[in-house]
C-alpha positions as CSV (number, residue, x, y, z in Angstrom):
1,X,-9.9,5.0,8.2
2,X,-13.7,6.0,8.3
3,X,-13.7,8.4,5.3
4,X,-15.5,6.6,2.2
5,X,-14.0,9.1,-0.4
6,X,-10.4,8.3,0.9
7,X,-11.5,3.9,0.9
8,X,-12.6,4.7,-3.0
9,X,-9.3,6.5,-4.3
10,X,-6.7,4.2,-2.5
11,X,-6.5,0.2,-1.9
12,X,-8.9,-0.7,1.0
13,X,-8.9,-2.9,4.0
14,X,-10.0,-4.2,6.3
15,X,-7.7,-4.8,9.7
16,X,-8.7,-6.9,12.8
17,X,-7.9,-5.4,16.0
18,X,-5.1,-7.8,16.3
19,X,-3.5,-5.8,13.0
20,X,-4.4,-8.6,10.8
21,X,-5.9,-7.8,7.4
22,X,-8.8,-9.8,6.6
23,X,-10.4,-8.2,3.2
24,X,-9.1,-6.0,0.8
25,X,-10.3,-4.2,-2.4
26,X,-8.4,-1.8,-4.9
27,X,-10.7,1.5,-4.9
28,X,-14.0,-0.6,-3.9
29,X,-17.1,0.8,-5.0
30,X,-19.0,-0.7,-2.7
31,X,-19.3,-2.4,0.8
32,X,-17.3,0.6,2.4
33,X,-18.5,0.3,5.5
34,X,-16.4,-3.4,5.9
35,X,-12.8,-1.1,5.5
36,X,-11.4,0.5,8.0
37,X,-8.0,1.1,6.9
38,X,-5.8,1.6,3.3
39,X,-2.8,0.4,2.5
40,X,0.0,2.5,1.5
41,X,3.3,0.0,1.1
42,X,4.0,-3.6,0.8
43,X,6.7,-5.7,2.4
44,X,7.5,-9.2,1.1
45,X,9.6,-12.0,0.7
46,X,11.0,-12.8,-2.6
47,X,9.0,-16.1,-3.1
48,X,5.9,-13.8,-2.4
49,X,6.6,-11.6,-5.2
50,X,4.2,-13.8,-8.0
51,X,1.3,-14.7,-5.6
52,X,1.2,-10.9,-5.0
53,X,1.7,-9.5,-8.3
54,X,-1.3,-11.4,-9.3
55,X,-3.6,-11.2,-6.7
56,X,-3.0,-7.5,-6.8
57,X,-3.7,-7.6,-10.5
58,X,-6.8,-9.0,-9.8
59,X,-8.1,-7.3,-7.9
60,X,-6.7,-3.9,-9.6
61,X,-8.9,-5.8,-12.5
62,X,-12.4,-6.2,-9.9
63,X,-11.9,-9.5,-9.7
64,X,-13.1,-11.4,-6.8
65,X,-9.8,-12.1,-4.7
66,X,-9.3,-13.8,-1.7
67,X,-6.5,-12.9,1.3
68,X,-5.4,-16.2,1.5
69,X,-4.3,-16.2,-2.4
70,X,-1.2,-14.5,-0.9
71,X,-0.5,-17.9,0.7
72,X,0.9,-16.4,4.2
73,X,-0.3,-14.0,6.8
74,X,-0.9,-10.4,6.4
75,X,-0.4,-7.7,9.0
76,X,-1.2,-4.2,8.5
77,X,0.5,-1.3,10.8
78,X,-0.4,2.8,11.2
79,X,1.3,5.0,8.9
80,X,1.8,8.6,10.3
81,X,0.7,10.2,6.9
82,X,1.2,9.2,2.9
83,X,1.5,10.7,-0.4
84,X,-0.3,8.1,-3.2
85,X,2.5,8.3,-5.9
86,X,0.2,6.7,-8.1
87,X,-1.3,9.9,-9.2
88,X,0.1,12.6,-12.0
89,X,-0.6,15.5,-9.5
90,X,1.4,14.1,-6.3
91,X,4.3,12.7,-8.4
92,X,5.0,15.8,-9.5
93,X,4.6,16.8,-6.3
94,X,6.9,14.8,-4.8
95,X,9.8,16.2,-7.8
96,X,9.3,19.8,-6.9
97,X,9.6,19.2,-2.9
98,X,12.1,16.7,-3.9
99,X,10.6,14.3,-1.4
100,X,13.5,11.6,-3.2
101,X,16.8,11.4,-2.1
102,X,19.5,11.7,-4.7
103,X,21.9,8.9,-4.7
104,X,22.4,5.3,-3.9
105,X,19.3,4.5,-2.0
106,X,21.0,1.7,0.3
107,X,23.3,4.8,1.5
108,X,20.2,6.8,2.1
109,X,19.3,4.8,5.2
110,X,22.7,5.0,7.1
111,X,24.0,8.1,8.7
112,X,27.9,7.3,8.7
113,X,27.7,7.3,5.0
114,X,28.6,10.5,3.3
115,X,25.6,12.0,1.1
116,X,26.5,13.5,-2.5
C-alpha cells in the first residue's frame, strides 16, 4: 500500500518481502513512508487472544507497541479488496447490500449444507 490517506484511516504495516510484519501502527500520523501495507483481519490462536487484545489496545491508545508483544510470529498475506466495518457509513453499507449471510455461520462455509 503506497497511499498515505488509506495508511492514516486503517491499521498500518509494515510487511517484509518474506510476508512478515515487522511494524505496525493503528491510523499512524506519522512515519508513513515505513508502511507498506494495512491490515484488514486477524487470525489467532486462543492463547493469543490476551497478548493481542492488549497490544492492540495500545496501540489503538498511541502507545508505543512492539511486534514481539504478541509473543509469536506474524505473517501478513494480499487481500483482493476490503470493506473497514469499523465505520458508521460502510456498516450500513454492508446491511443494505446484505454483504452478511443469514444463518448459522459454520453452515455458511459448506456447500452440502442447505441455506435458509
Amino acid at each position: 500500500e503506497t497511499s498515505h490517506e488509506r495508511l492514516q484511516a486503517l491499521g498500518a504495516l509494515a510487511v517484509s518481502d518474506g510476508g512478515a510484519v515487522t511494524h505496525f501502527c493503528d491510523k499512524p500520523s506519522e512515519n508513513l513512508d515505513k508502511f507498506n501495507g494495512f491490515w484488514g483481519c486477524f487470525g489467532f490462536r486462543r492463547a493469543a487472544a490476551r497478548a493481542l487484545l492488549q497490544t492492540m489496545m495500545r496501540s489503538i491508545a498511541r502507545q508505543p507497541v512492539d511486534i514481539s508483544d504478541f509473543g509469536a510470529a506474524v505473517g501478513a498475506f494480499p487481500l483482493a479488496s476490503h470493506l473497514d466495518l469499523g465505520t458508521w457509513p460502510n456498516l450500513h453499507r454492508a446491511v443494505e447490500e446484505k454483504l452478511f449471510s443469514s444463518g448459522d455461520p459454520r453452515k455458511a462455509e459448506d456447500p452440502t449444507v442447505p441455506r435458509p
